[in-house]
C-alpha positions as CSV (number, residue, x, y, z in Angstrom):
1,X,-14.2,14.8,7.0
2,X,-11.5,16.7,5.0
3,X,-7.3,16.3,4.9
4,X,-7.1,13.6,7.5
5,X,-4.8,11.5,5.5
6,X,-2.2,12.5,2.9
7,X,-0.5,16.2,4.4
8,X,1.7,15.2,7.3
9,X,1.8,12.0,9.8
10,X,0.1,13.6,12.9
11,X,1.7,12.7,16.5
12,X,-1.1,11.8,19.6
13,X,-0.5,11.9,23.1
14,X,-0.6,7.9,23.4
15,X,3.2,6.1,24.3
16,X,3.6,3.5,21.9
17,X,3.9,-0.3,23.1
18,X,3.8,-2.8,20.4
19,X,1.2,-5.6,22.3
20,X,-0.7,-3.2,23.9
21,X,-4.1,-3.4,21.6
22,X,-3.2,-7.8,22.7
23,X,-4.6,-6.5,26.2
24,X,-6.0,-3.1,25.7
25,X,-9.6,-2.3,27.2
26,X,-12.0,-2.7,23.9
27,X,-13.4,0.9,24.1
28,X,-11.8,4.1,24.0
29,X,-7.9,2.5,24.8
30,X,-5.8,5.5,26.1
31,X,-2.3,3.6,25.4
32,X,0.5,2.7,27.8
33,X,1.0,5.3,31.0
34,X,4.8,5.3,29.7
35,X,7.8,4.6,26.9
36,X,10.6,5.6,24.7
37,X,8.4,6.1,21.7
38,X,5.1,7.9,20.9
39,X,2.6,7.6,18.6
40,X,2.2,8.7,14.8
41,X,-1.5,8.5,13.2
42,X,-2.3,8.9,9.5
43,X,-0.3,8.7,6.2
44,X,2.2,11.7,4.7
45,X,3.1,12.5,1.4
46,X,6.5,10.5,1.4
47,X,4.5,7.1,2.1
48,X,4.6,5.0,-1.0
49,X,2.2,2.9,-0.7
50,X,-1.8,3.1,-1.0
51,X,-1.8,0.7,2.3
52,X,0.4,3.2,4.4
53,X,-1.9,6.3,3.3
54,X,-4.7,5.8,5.7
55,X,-6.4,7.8,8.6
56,X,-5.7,4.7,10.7
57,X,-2.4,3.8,10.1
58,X,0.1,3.8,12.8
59,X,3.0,4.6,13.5
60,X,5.9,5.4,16.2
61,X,8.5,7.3,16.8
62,X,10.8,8.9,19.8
63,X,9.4,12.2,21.2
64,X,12.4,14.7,20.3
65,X,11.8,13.4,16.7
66,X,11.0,15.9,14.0
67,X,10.5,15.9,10.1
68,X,8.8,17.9,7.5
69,X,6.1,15.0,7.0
70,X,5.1,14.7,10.4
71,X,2.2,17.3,12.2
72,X,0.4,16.9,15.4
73,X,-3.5,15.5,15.7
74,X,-5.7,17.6,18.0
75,X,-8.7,15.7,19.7
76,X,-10.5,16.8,23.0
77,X,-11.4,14.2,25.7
78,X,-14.2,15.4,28.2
């Protein structure tokens, strides 16, 4: 697995919800069907810290939002 953390945040298709992993399903959780706010995966080169640059870290931000440290993620879902 190459450049999943460090180039750009990456945006996914979930809506973001602050409690939802407190009563998500435990496999495969597709996020909330709606919100103001979508989801931002990995770490960028303007994070600072070592914790913030990780494949798994998790952001938000509103949809019409754009920067040069943020990308987009592409995954498939049969």
């Amino acid at each position: 697995v190459h450049d999943m953390v460090g180039n750009v945040q990456e945006w996914v298709a979930d809506w973001y919800a602050g409690d939802y992993y407190i009563r998500s399903p435990m496999n495969n959780p597709k996020g909330p069907d709606n919100g103001i706010a979508r989801v931002l995966r990995g770490g960028s080169w303007i994070q600072l810290k070592s914790y913030q640059v990780l494949s798994a870290n998790r952001a938000y931000q509103v949809p019409d939002y754009s920067s040069n440290f943020i990308g987009f993620r592409c995954a498939w879902s049969p």
